[in-house]
LORO-23059 format. One record per residue: x, y, z of N, C-alpha, C in turn. Coordinates in steps of 0.1 Angstrom, whole numbers, padded with zeros to 4 digits, always signed. Each point is the difference from the previous one (the first is absolute). Example, Ala and Ser with C-alpha at 12.3 -4.5 7.8 and 13.67 -1.06 7.14 Angstrom:
<recs>
+0132-0057+0078-0009+0012+0000+0009+0012+0000 -0004+0011-0007+0009+0011+0000-0008+0011+0008 
</recs>
This chain:
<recs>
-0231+0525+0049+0011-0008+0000+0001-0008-0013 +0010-0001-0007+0004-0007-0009+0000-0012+0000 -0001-0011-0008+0004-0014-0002+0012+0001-0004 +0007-0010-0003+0016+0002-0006-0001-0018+0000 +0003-0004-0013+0001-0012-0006+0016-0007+0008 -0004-0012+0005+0012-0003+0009+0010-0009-0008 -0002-0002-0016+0008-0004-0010+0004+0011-0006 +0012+0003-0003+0002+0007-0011+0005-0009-0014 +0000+0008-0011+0000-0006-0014+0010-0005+0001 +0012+0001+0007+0014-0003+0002-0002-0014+0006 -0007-0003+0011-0003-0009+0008-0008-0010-0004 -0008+0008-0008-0012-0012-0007+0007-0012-0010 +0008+0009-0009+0010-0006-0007+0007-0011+0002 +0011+0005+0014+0008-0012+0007-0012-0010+0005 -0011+0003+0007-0006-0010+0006-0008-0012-0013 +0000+0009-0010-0005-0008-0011+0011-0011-0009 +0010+0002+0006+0011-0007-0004+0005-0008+0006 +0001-0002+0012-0001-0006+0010-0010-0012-0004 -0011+0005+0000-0010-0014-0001+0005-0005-0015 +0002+0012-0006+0003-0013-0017+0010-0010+0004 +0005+0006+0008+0016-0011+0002-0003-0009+0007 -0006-0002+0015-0006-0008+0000-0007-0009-0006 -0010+0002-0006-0013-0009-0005+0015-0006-0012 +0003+0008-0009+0018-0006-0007+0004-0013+0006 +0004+0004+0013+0011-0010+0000-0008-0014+0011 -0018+0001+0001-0007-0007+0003-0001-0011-0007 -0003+0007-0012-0001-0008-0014+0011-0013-0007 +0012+0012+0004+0014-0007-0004-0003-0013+0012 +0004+0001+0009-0004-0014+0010-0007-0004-0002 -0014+0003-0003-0009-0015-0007+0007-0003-0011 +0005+0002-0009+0002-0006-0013+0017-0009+0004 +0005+0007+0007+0008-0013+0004-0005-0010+0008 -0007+0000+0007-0005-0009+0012-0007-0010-0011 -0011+0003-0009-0004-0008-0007+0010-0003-0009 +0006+0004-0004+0007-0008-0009+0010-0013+0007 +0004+0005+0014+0003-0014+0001-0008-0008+0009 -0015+0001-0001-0004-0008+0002-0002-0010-0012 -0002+0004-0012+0004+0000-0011+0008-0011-0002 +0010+0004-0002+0014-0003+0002+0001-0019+0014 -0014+0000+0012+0005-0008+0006+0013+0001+0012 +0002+0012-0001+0009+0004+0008-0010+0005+0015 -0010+0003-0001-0009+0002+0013-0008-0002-0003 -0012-0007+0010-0015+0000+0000-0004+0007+0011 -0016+0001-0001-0009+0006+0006+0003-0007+0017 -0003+0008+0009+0003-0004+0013-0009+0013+0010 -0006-0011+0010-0004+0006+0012+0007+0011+0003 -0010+0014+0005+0008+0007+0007+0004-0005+0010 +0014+0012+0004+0012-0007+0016+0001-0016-0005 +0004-0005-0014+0005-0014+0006+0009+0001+0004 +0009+0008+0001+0016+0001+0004+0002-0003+0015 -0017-0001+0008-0004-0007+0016-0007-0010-0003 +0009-0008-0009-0005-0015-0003+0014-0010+0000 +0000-0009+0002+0008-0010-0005-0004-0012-0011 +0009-0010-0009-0005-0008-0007+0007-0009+0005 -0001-0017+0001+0001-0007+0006-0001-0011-0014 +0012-0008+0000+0000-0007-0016+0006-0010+0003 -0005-0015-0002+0005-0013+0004+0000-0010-0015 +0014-0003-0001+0006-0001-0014+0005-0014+0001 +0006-0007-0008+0008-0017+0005+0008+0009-0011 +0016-0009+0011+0009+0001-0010+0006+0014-0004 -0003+0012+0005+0007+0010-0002+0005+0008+0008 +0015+0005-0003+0007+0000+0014+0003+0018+0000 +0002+0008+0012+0004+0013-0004+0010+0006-0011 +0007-0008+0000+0013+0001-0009-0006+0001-0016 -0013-0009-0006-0011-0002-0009-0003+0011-0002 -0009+0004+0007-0005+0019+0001+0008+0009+0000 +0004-0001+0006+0017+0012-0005+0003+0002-0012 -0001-0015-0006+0006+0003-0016-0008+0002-0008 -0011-0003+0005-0012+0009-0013-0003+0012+0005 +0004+0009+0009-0007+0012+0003+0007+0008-0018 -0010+0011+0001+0003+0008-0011+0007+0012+0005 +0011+0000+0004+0010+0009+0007-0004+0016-0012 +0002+0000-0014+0000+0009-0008-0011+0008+0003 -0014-0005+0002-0013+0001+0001-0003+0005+0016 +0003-0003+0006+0002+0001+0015+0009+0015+0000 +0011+0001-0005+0007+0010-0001-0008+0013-0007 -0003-0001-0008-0007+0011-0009-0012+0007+0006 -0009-0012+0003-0016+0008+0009+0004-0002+0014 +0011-0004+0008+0001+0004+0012+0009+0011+0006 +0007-0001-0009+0017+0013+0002+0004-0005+0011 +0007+0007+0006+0009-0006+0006-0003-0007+0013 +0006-0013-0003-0003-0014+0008+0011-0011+0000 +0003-0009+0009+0007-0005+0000-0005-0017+0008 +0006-0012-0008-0003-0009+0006+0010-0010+0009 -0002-0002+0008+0008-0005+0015-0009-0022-0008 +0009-0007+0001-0003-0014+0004+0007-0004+0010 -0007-0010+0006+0007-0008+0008-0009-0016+0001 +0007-0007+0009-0007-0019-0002-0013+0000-0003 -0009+0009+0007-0014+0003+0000-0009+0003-0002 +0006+0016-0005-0008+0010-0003+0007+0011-0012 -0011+0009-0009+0006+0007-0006-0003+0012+0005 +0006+0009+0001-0002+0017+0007+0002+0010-0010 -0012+0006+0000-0002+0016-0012+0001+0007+0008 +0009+0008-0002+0003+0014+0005-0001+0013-0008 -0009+0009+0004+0000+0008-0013+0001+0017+0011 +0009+0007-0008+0003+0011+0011-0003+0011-0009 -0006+0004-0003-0005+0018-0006-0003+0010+0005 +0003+0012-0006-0002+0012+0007-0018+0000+0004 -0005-0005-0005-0017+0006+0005-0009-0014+0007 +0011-0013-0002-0003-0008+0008+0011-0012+0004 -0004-0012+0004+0008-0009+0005-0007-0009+0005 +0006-0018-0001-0005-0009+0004+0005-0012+0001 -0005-0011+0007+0010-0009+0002-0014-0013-0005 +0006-0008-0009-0012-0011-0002+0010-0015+0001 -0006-0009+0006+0010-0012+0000-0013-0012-0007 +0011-0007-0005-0009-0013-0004+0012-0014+0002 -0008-0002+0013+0004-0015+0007-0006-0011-0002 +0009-0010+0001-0004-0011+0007-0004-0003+0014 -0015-0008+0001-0007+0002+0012+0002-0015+0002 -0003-0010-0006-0007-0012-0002+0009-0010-0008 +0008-0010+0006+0000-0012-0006-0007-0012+0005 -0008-0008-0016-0004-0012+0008-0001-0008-0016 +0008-0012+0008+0004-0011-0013+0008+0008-0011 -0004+0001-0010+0007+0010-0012-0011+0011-0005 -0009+0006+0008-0005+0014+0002+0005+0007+0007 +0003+0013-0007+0006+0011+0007-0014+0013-0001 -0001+0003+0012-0007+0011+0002+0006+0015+0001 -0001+0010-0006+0007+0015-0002-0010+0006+0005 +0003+0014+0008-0005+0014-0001+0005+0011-0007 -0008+0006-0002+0000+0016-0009-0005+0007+0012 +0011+0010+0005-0008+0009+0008+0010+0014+0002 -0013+0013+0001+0010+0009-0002+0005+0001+0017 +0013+0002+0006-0002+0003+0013-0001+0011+0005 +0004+0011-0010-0002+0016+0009+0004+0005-0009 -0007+0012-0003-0002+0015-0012+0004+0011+0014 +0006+0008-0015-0003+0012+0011+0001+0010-0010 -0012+0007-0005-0001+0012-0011-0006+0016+0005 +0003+0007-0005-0001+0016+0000-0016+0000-0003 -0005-0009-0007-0017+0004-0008-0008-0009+0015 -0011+0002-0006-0013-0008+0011+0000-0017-0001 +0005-0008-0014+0002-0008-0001+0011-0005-0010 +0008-0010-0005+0012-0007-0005-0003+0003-0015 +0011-0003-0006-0005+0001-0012-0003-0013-0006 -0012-0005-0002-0007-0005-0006+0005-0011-0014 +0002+0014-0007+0008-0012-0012+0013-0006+0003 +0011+0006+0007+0012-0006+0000-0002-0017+0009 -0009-0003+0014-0007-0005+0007-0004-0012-0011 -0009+0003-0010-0010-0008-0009+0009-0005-0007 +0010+0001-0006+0011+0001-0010+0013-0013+0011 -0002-0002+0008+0006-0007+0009-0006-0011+0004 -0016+0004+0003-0005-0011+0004-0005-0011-0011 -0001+0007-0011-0004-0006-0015+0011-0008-0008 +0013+0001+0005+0008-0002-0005+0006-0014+0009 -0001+0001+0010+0002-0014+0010-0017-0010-0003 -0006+0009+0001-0016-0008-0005+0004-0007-0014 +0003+0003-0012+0000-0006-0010+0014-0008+0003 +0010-0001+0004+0010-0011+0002-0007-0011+0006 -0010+0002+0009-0006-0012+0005-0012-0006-0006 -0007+0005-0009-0005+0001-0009+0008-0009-0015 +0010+0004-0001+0005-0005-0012+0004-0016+0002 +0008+0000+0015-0001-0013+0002-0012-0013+0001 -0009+0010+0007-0010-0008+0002-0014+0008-0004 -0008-0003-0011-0009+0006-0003-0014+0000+0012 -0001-0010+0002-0013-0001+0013+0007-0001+0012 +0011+0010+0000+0007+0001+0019-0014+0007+0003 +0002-0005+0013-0010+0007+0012+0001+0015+0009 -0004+0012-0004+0006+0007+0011-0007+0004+0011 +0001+0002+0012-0005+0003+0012+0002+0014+0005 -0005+0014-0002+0000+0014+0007-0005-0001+0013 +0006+0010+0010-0002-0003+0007+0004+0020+0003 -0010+0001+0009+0005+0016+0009+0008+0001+0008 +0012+0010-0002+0011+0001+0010-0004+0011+0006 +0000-0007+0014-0001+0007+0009+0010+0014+0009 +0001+0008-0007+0011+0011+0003-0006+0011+0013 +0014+0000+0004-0002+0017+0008+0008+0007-0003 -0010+0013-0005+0004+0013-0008+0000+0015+0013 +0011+0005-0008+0005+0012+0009+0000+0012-0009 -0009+0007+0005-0001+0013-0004+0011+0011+0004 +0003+0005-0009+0009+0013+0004-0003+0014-0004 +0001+0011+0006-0003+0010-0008+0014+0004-0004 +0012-0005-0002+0009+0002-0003+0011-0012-0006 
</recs>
């Protein structure tokens, strides 16, 4: 009985290209990712914080405040397509893509005297892969983090685990 090689040259080839392209376009995403970490456009963050909330208690700044410093241009670019909903209380990210989707709101939880207390929290993803995408997420949360930040350099923030129930589908 013969052996018979279960690659052929033809096969070995494509399979060998395949991985260049890969490990390629591995590379390409780290060198953007760092660059805008770089850049201050995202930092380093726990895995799954996107099953986190931040909790941010500020004097004196109103939703309507944060609205106007978001970086709509920047938000637009590393998130694609998204769209922002305000109303008295809250701000709402909506971001709808073919390979994912998600809804993040940042409220007002808390008034007391002229402190206002905000949440950051995402309320529901729903993606094609095993987990969200990571940078568009970071790129959001970094970006409401440094407005509160810029206002107030020693703000306080509070994380906290959101407690979700997840539904699996095979379809």
């Amino acid at each position: 009985m013969e052996l018979r090689a279960f690659i052929t040259p033809a096969g070995a080839i494509i399979l060998l290209a395949v991985i260049g392209i890969t490990v390629a376009a591995c590379i390409v995403a780290r060198k953007q990712r760092n660059g805008l970490m770089d850049q201050g456009k995202l930092i380093q963050r726990d895995p799954n914080f996107w099953d986190k909330s931040e909790t941010f208690s500020v004097a004196g700044v109103t939703i309507e405040d944060i609205f106007q410093r978001l970086p709509a241009e920047d938000l637009k670019k590393y998130m694609g397509a998204y769209e922002l909903q305000r109303d008295r209380n809250r701000i709402v990210f909506v971001h709808n893509g073919y390979e994912e989707s998600f809804t993040g709101t940042l409220s007002l939880i808390a008034q007391e005297n002229d402190v206002n207390t905000y949440r950051l929290l995402i309320n529901q993803y729903k993606t094609k892969h095993s987990s969200p995408n990571e940078m568009s997420l970071n790129v959001l949360y970094t970006a409401v983090e440094k407005i509160f930040l810029g206002i107030d350099p020693n703000i306080k923030v509070i994380t906290e685990h959101v407690d979700r129930k997840v539904k699996h589908s095979l379809f």
